[in-house]
N, CA, C and O atoms as CSV, one atom per row, in Angstrom:
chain,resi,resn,atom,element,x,y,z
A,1,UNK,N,N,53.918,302.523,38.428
A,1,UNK,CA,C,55.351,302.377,38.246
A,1,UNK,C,C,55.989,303.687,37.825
A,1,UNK,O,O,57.091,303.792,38.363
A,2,UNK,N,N,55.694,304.705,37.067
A,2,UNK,CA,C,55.555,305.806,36.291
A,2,UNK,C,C,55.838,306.924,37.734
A,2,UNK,O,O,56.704,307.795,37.819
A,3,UNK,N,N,54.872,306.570,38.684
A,3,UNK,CA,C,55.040,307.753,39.551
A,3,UNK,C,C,55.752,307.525,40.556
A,3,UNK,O,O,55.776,308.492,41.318
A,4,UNK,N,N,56.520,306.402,40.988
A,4,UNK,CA,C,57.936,306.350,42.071
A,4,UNK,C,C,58.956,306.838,41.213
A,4,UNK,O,O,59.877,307.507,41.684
A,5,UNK,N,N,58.893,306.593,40.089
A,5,UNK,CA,C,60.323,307.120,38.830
A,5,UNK,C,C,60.072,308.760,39.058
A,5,UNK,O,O,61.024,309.290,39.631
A,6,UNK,N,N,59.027,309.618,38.735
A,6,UNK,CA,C,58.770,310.798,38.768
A,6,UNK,C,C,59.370,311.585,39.960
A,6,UNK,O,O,60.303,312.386,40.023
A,7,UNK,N,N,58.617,311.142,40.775
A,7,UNK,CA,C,59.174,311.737,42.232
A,7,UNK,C,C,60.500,311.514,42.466
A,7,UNK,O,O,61.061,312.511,42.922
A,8,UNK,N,N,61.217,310.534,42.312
A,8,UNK,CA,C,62.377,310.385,42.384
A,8,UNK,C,C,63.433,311.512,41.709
A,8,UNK,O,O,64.284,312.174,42.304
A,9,UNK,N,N,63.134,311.514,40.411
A,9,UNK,CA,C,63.567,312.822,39.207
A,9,UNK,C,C,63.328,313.619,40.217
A,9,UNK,O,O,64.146,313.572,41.136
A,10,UNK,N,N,62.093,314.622,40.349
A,10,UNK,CA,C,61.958,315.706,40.983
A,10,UNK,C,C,62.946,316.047,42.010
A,10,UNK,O,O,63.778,316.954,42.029
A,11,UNK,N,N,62.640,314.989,42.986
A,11,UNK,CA,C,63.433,314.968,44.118
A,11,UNK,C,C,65.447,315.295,43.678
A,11,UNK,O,O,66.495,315.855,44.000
A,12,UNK,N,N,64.965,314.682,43.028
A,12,UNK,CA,C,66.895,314.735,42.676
A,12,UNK,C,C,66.864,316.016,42.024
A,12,UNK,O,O,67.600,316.783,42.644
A,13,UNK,N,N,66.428,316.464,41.225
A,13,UNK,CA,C,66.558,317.484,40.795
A,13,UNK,C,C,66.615,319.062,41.612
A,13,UNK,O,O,67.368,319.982,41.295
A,14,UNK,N,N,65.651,319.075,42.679
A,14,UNK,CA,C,65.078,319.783,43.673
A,14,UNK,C,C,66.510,320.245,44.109
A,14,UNK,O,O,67.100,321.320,44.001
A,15,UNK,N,N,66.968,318.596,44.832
A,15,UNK,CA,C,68.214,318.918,45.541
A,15,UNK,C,C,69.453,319.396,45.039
A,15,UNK,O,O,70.233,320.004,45.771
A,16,UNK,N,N,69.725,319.131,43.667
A,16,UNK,CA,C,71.234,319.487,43.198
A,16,UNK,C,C,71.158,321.029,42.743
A,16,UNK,O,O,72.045,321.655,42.162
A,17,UNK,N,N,69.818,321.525,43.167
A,17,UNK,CA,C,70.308,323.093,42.301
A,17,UNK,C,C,70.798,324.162,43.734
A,17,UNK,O,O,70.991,325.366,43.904
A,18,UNK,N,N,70.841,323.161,44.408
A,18,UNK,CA,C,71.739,324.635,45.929
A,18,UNK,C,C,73.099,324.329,45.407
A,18,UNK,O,O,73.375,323.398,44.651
A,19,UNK,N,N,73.867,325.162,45.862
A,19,UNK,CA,C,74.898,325.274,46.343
A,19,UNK,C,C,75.540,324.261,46.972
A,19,UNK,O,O,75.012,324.025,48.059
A,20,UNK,N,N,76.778,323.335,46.643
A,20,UNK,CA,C,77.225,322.080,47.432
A,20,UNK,C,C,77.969,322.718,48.211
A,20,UNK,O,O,77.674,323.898,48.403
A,21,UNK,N,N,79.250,322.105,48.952
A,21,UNK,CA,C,80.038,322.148,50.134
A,21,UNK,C,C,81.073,322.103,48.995
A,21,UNK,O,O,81.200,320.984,48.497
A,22,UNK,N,N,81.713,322.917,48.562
A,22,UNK,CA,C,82.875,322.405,47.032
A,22,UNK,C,C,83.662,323.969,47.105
A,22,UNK,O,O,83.098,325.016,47.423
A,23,UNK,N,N,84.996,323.826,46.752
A,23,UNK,CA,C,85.788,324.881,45.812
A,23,UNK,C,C,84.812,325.812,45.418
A,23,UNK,O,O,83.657,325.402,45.302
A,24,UNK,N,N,85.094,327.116,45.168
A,24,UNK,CA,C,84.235,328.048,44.339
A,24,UNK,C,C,84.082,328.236,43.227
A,24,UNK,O,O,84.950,328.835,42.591
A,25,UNK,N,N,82.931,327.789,42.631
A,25,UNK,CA,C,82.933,327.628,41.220
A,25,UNK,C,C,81.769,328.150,40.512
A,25,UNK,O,O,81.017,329.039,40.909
A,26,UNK,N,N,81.688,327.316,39.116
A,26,UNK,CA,C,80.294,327.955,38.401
A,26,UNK,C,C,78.850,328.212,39.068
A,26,UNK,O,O,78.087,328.984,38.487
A,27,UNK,N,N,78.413,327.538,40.372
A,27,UNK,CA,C,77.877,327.335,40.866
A,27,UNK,C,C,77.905,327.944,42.087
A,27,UNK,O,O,76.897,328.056,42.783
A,28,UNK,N,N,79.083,328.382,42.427
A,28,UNK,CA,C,79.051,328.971,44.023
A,28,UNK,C,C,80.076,328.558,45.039
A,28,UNK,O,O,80.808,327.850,44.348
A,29,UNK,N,N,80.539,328.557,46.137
A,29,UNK,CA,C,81.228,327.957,46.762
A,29,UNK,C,C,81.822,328.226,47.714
A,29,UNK,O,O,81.060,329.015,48.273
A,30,UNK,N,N,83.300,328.056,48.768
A,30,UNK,CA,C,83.672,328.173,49.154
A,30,UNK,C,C,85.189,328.943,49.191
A,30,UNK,O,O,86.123,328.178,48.951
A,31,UNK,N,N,85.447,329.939,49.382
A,31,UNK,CA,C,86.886,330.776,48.905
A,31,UNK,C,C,87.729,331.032,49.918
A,31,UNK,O,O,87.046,331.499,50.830
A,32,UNK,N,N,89.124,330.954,50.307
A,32,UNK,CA,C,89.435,331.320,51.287
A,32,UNK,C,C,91.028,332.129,50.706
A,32,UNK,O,O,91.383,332.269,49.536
A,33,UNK,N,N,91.543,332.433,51.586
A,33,UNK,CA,C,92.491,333.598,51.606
A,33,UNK,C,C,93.676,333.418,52.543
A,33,UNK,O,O,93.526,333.809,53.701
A,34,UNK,N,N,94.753,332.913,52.209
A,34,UNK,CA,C,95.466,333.305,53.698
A,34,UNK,C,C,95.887,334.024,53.393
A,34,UNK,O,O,96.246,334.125,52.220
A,35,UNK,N,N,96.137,335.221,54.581
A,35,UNK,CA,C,96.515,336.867,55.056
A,35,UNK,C,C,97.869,337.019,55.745
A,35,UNK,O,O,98.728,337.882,55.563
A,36,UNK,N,N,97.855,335.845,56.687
A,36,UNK,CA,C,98.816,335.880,57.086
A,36,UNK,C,C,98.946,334.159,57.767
A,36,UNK,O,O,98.207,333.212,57.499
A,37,UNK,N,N,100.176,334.183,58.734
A,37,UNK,CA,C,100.966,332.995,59.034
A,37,UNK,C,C,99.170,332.033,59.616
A,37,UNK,O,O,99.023,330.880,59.211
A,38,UNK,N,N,98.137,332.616,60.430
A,38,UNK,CA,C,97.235,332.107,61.351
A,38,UNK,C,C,95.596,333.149,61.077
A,38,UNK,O,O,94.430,333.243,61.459
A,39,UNK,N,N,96.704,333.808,60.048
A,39,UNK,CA,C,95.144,334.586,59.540
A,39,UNK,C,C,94.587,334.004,58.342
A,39,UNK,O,O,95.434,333.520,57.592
A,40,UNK,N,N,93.053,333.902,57.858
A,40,UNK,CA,C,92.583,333.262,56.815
A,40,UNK,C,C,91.344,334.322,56.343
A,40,UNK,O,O,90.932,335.173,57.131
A,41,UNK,N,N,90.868,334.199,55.156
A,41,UNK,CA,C,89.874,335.035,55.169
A,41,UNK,C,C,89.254,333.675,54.580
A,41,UNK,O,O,89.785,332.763,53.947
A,42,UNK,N,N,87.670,333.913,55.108
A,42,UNK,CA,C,86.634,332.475,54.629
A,42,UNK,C,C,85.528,333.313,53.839
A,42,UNK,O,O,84.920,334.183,54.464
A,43,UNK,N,N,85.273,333.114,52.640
A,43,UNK,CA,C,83.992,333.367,52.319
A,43,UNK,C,C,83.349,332.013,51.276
A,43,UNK,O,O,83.786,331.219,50.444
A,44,UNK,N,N,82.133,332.336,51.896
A,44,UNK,CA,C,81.221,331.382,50.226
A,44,UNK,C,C,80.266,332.506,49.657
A,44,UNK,O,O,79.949,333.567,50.196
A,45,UNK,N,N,79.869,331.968,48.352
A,45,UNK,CA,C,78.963,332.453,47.929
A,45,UNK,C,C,78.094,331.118,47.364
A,45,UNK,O,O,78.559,330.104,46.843
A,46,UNK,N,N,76.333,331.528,47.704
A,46,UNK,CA,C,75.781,330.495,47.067
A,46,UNK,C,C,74.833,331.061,46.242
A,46,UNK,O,O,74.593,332.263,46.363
A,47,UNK,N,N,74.162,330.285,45.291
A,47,UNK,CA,C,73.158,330.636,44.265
A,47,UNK,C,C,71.949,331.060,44.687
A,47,UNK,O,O,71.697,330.789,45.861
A,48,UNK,N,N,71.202,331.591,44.133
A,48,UNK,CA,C,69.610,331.474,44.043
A,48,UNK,C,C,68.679,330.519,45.048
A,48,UNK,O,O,67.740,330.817,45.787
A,49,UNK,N,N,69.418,329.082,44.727
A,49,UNK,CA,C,68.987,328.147,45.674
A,49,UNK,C,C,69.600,327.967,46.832
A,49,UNK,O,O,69.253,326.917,47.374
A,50,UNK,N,N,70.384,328.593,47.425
A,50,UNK,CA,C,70.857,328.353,48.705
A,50,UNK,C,C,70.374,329.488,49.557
A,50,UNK,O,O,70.227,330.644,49.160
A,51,UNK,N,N,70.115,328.995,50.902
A,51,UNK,CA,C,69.509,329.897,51.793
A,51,UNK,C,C,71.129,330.801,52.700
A,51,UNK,O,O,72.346,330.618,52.653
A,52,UNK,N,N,70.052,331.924,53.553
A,52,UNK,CA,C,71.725,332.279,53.887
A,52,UNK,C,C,72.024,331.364,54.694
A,52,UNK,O,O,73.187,330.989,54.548
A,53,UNK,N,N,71.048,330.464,56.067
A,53,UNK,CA,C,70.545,329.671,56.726
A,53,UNK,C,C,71.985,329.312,55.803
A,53,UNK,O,O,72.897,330.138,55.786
A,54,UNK,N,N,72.084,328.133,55.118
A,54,UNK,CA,C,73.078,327.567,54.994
A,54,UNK,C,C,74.131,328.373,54.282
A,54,UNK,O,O,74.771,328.874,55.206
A,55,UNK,N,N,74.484,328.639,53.528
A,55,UNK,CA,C,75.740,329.298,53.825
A,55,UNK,C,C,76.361,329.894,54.514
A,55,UNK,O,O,77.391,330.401,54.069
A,56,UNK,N,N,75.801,330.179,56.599
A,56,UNK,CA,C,76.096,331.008,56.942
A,56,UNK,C,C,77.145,329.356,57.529
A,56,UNK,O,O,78.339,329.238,57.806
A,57,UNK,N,N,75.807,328.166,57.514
A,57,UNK,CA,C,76.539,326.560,58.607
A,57,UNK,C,C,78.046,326.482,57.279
A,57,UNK,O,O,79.137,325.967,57.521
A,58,UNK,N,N,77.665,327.107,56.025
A,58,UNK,CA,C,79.264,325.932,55.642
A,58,UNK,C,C,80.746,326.467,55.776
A,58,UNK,O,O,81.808,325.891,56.014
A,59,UNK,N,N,80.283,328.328,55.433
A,59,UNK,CA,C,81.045,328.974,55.511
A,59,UNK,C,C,81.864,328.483,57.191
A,59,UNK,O,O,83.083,328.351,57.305
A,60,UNK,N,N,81.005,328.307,58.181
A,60,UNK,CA,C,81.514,327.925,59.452
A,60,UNK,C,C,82.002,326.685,59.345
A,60,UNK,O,O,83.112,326.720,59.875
A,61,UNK,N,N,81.769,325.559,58.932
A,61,UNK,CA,C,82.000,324.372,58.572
A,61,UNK,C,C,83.838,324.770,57.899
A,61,UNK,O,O,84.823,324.459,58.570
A,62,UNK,N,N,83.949,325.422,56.623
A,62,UNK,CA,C,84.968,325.604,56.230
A,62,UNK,C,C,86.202,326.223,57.433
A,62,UNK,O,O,87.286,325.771,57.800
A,63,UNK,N,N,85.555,327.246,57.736
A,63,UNK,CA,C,86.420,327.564,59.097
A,63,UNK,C,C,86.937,327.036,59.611
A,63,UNK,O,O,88.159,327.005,59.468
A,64,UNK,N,N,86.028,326.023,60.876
A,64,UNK,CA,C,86.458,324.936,61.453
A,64,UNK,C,C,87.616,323.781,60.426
A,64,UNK,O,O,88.634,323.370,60.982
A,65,UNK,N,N,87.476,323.587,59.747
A,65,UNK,CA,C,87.962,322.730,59.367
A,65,UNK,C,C,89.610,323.880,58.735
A,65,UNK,O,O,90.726,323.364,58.680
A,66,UNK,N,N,89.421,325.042,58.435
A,66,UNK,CA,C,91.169,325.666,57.868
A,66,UNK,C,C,91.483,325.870,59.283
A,66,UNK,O,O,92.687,325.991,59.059
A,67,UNK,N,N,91.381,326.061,61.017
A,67,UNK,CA,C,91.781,325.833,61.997
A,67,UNK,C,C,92.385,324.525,62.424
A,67,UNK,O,O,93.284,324.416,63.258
A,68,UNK,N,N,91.834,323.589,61.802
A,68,UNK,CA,C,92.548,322.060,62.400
A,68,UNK,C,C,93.743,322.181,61.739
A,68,UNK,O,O,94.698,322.389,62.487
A,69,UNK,N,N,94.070,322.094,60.152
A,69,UNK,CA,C,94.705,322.244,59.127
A,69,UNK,C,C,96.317,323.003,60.038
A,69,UNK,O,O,97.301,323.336,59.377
């Protein structure tokens, strides 16, 4: 009983120390800039635990999504 509870912890734990998809904050994030009327500047920064592998998908993710906007 002891070791589905364990793994579970781990597991959760494992996962919350990247970098989420969020505002830029204590943790890291997403920043953007408008420059002008159709210009934007996008950056993230992520922690320790985030690969560039993903921050390169959210930073694009954010993009896409200040173009619909």
């Amino acid at each position: 009983m002891r070791m589905p509870v364990l793994v579970l912890v781990t597991v959760i734990g494992l996962t919350s120390c990247a970098t989420g998809y969020q505002k830029q904050g204590f943790t890291g994030g997403f920043d953007e800039t408008r420059l002008d009327r159709n210009i934007y500047r996008v950056a993230f920064k992520g922690n320790g635990f985030t690969s560039q592998e993903r921050a390169a998908d959210l930073v694009l993710l954010r993009c896409a999504e200040t173009l619909v906007v």
